[in-house]
C-alpha positions in Angstrom: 38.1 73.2 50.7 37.4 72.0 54.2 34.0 73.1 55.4 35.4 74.3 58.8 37.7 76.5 57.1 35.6 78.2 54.7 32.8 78.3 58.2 36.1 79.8 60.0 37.0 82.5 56.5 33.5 83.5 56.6 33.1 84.4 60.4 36.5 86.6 60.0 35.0 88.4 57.0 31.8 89.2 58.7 34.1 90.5 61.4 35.6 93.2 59.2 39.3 90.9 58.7 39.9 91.8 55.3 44.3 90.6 55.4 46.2 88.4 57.5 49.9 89.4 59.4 51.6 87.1 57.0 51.3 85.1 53.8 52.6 82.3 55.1 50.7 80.4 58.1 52.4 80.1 61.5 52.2 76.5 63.2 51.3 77.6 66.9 52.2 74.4 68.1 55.3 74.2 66.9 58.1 74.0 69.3 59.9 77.2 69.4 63.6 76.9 68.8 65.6 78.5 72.0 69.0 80.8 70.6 71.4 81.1 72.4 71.5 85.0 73.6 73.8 87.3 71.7 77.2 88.1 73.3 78.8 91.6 73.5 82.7 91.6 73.7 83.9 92.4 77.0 86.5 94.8 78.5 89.5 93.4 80.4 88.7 94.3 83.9 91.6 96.4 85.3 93.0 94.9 88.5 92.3 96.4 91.9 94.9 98.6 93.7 97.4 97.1 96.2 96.3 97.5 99.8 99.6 97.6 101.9 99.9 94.3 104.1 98.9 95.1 107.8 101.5 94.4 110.3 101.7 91.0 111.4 101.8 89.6 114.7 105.8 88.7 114.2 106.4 92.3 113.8 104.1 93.9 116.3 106.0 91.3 118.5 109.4 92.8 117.8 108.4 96.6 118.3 107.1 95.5 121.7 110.6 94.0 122.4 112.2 96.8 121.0 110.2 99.3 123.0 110.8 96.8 126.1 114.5 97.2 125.4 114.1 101.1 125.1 112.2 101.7 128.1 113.8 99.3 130.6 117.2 101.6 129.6 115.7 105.3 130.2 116.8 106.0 134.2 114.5 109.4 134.1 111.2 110.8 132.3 113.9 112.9 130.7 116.1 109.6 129.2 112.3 108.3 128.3 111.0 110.8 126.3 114.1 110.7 124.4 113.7 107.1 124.3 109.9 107.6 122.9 111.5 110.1 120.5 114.4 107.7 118.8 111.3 104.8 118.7 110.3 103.9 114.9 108.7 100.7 116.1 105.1 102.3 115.8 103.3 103.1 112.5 101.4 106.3 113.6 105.1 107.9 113.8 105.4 107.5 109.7 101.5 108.4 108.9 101.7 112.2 109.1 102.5 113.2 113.1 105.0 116.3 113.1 106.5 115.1 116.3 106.1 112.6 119.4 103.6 113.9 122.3 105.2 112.2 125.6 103.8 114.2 128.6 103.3 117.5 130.9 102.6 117.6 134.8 104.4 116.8 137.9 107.1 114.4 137.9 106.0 113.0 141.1 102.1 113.3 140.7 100.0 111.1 142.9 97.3 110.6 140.2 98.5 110.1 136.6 95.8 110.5 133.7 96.2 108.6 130.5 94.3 109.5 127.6 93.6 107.8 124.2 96.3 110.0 121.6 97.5 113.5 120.7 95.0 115.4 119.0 96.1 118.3 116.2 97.2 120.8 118.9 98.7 118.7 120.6 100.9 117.4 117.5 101.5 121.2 117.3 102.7 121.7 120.9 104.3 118.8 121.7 102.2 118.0 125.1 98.6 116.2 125.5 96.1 117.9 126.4 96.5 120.9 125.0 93.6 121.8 122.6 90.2 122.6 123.5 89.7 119.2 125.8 92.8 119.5 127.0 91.2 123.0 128.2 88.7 121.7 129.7 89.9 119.0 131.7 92.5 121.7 133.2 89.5 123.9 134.6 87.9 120.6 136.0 91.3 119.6 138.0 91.3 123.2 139.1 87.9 122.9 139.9 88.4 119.9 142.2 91.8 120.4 143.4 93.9 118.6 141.7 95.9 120.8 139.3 99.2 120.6 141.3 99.0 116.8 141.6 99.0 115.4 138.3 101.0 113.7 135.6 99.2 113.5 131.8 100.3 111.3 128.9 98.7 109.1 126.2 98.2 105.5 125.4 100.2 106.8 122.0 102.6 109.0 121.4 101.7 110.2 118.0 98.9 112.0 116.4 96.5 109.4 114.8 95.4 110.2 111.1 92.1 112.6 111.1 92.5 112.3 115.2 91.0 108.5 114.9 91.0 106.6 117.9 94.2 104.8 118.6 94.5 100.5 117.7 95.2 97.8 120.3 98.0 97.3 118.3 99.2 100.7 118.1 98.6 100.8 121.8 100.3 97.2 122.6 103.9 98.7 120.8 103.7 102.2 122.8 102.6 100.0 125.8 106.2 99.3 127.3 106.3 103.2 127.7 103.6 103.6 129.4 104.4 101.4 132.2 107.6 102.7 131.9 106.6 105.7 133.1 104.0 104.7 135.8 107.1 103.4 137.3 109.4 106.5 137.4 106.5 108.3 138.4 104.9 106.4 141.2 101.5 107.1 141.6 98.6 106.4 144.2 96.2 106.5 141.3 95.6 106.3 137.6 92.3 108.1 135.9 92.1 106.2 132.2 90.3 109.1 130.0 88.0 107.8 127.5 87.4 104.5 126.3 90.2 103.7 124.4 92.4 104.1 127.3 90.3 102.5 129.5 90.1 99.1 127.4 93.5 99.5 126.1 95.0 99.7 130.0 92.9 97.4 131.5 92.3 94.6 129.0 88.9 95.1 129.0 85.9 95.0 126.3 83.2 97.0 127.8 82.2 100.7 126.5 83.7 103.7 129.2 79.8 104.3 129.9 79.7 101.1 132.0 83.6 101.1 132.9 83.5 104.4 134.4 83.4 105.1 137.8 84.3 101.9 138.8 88.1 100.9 140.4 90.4 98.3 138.7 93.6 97.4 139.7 96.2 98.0 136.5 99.5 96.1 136.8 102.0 95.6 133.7 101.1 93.6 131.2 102.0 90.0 131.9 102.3 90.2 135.6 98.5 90.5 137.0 98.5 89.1 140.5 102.1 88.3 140.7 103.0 90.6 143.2 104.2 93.0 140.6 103.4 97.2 141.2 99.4 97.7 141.3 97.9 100.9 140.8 94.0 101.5 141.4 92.4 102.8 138.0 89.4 105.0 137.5 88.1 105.4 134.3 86.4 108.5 133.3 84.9 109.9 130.4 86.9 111.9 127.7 86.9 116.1 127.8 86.8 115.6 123.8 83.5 113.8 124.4 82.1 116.4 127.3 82.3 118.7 124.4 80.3 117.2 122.0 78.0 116.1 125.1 77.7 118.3 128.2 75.3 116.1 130.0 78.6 114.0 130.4 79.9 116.4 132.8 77.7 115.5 135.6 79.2 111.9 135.5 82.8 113.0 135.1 82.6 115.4 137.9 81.2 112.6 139.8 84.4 110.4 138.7 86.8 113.8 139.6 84.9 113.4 143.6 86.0 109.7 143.6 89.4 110.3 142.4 90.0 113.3 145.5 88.3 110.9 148.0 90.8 108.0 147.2 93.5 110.1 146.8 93.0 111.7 150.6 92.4 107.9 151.9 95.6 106.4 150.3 97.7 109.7 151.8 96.1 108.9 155.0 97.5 105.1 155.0 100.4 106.4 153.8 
């Protein structure tokens, strides 16, 4: 026997290594032989669930020439509501609104305020601003003066789902409406409540906290600086957001002060 191994047995023995982990030796140096890892049968993954195809651009095209068609037609606010009523061209009709929500005021207001979409109560009743903002922004006309010279409506005319805030595209279709009745009505002034309405009427990106109390000049879509009907527009912030932040009011009453100030200066040109 080697003398190295039997110098190696007898170090292991003094050591107190009386068996060995196996019989047979193990070559460390051996290259170890790589298996391929064990593979588990697997499931047939079920597919997901259809997502209904958004509107496209062709058809969000043809609801705006229908509601084009519609609008041009209606001689009165009367013929229009009616008008807004036989619509289907906009989804938000089919996604769980009991009826359309057209308008309530003065037929011949000098200041018409458009807001972003009827709210629950206002799906209910059958007129915006009804509910709890609706409410609120009454007491702060009354408050400035202004109850008796106003005409309210929406960007849309039906309830968004869980009261969300309305899409440009949603807006674009009801659009022809709108304008619609800022030309039966005729008024010195527009106040856009909330941001929605603000963006969506004035083609703009910014949030209402830098639009407001600013003037734009609004003019139908597609006819900006053609000599078509202006109207100066205020934006303002929405009563639904006053309520969830009171500090706001400060700012809108400010916007309401504008609003009378312009309105006395355009009746004085007049």
């Amino acid at each position: 026997m080697d003398r190295a191994l039997i110098s190696s047995l007898a170090f292991w023995a003094e050591a107190g290594v009386e068996t060995a982990y196996a019989d047979a030796p193990v070559d460390r140096l051996k290259p170890v032989e790589r298996r391929a890892p064990a593979t588990t049968p697997t499931r047939p993954v079920a597919a997901p669930p259809a997502i209904a195809t958004p509107r496209t651009d062709t058809d969000i095209a043809s609801a705006v020439a229908a509601a084009q068609a519609l609008a041009a037609q209606a001689p009165d606010l009367e013929a229009l509501a009616a008008a807004i009523t036989a619509f289907d061209g906009c989804a938000l009709k089919r996604q769980g609104a009991k009826q359309s929500v057209f308008a309530r005021g003065r037929p011949d207001a000098s200041i018409m305020i458009i807001g972003e979409g009827p709210g629950g109560e206002e799906d209910k009743q059958g007129e915006p601003f009804v509910g709890r903002a609706g409410q609120l922004l009454d007491k702060m006309l009354a408050a400035a003066g202004l109850s008796d010279q106003v005409f309210i409506t929406n960007t849309v005319f039906w309830r968004p789902p869980d009261n969300r805030t309305p899409t440009p595209a949603e807006q674009a279709v009801c659009a022809p409406f709108v304008e619609r009745a800022i030309a039966l009505v005729r008024p010195r002034l527009l106040l856009l409540a909330g941001g929605a309405a603000a963006k969506g009427m004035l083609k703009r990106t910014e949030g209402i906290l830098t639009l407001r109390g600013q003037w734009f000049d609004w003019s139908p879509a597609g006819h900006a600086g053609d000599g078509a009907m202006t109207v100066p527009a205020l934006p303002t912030l929405h009563p639904a957001f006053l309520l969830r932040q009171p500090l706001g009011k400060k700012k809108a009453w400010q916007d309401l002060m504008t609003l009378a100030l312009r309105l006395e200066q355009t009746a004085a040109e007049a």
